[in-house]
C-alpha positions in Angstrom: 0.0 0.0 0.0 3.1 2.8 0.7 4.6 1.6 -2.6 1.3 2.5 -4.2 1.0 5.7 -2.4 4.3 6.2 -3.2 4.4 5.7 -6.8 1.0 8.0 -7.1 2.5 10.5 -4.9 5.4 10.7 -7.0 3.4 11.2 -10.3 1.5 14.2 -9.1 4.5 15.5 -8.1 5.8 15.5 -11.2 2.9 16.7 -12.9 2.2 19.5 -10.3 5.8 20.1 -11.2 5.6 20.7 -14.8 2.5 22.6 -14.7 4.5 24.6 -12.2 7.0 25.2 -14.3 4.7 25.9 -17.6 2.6 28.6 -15.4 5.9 30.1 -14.7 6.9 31.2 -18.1 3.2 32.0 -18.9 4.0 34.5 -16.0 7.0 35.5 -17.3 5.5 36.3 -20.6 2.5 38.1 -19.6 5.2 40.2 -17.2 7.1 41.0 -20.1 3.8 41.6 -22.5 2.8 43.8 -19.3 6.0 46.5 -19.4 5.9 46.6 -22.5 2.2 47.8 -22.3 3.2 50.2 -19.8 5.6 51.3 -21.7 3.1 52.2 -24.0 3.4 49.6 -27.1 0.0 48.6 -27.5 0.9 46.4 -30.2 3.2 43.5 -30.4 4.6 39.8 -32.4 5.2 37.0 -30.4 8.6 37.5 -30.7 8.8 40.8 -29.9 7.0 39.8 -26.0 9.9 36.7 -26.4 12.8 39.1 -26.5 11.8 40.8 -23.7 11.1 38.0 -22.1 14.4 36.4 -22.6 16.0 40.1 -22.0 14.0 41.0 -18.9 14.2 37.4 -17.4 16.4 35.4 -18.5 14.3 32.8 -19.7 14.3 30.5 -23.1 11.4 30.5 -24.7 10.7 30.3 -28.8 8.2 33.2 -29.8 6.1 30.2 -31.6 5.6 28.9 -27.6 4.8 32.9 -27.2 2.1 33.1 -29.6 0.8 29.6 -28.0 0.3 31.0 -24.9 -1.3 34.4 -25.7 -3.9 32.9 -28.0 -4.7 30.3 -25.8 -5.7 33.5 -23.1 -7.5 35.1 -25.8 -5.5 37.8 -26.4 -6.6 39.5 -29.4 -4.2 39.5 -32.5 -4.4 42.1 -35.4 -2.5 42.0 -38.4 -0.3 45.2 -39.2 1.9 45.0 -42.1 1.7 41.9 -43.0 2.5 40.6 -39.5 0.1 38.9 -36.4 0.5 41.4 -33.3 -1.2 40.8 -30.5 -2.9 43.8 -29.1 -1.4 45.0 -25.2 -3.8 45.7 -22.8 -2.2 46.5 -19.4 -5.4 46.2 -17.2 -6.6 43.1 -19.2 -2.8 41.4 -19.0 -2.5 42.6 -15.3 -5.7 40.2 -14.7 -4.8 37.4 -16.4 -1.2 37.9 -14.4 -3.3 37.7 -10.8 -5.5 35.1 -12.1 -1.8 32.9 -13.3 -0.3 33.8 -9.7 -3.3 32.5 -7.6 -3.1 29.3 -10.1 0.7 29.2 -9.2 0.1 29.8 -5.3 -2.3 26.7 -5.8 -0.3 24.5 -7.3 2.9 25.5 -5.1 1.0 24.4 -2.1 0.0 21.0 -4.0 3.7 20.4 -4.5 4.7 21.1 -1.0 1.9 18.5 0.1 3.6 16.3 -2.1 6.8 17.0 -0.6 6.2 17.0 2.9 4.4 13.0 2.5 8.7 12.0 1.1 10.4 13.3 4.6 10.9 10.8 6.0 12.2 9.1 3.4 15.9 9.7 3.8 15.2 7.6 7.1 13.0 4.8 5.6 16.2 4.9 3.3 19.1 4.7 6.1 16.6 1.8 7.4 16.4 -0.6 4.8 19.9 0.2 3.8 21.2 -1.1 7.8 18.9 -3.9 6.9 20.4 -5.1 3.7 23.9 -4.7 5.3 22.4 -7.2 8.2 21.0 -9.4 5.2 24.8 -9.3 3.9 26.3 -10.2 7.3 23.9 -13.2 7.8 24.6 -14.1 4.1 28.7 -14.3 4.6 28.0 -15.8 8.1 25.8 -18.4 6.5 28.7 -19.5 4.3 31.2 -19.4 6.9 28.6 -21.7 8.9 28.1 -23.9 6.2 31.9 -24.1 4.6 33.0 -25.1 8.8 30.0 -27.4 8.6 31.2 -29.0 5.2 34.8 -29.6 6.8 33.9 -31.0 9.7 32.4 -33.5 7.9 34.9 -34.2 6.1 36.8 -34.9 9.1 34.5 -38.0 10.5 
């Protein structure tokens, strides 16, 4: 049953983990597409919320990833010469910042949980490992038992 427990604690982990880690370069983005709102460009590619991104954060993201992200929050995209901009809205981006925060806040409490259920696993660790070295001592002493047995034997 703890192996179990275990092995499903250890999957949500790592799926609390990558979402995690996908919400924080959605937050990263919409920071950057945020300043550069307030910096009054009210217009801009994927790439150009990227470089900032990347420049501002020091992050690696692919403005492809970019324009991914801010279509899938509805950010509405114009085309002006010839290229797909999306258009900056600093009160609209600020929300959708709070909203990603509180879903970050959420899932770094899940992944604490998570956390906390494998301390004491350095122990159960140090345990089994004085147990295997018992196993090894019986083992050799086993031997030793059996190869004085054998010889005595041989003796009669």
């Amino acid at each position: 049953m703890q192996q179990t427990d275990d092995i499903l604690n250890i999957l949500k982990g790592n799926i609390t983990s990558r979402g995690l880690k996908e919400l924080k370069i959605q937050l990263v983005l919409i920071q950057a597409a945020c300043v550069l709102a307030l910096e009054g460009i009210t217009r801009a590619t994927a790439g150009q919320i990227a470089s900032r991104a990347i420049k501002e954060y020091d992050i690696e993201v692919l403005p492809s990833f970019t324009g991914q992200i801010f279509t899938g929050l509805n950010i509405k995209k114009l085309t002006s010469h010839g290229k797909s901009r999306f258009v900056l809205e600093y009160d609209q981006l600020k929300e959708i910042r709070e909203q990603t925060e509180t879903r970050c806040e959420e899932l770094i409490y899940k992944l604490e949980t998570v956390i906390k259920t494998f301390h004491q696993l350095p122990e159960r660790i140090t345990t089994l490992q004085n147990e295997w070295a018992e196993i090894v001592k019986n083992r050799k002493y086993e031997q030793e038992l059996i190869f004085q047995i054998n010889k005595e034997k041989k003796k009669l």
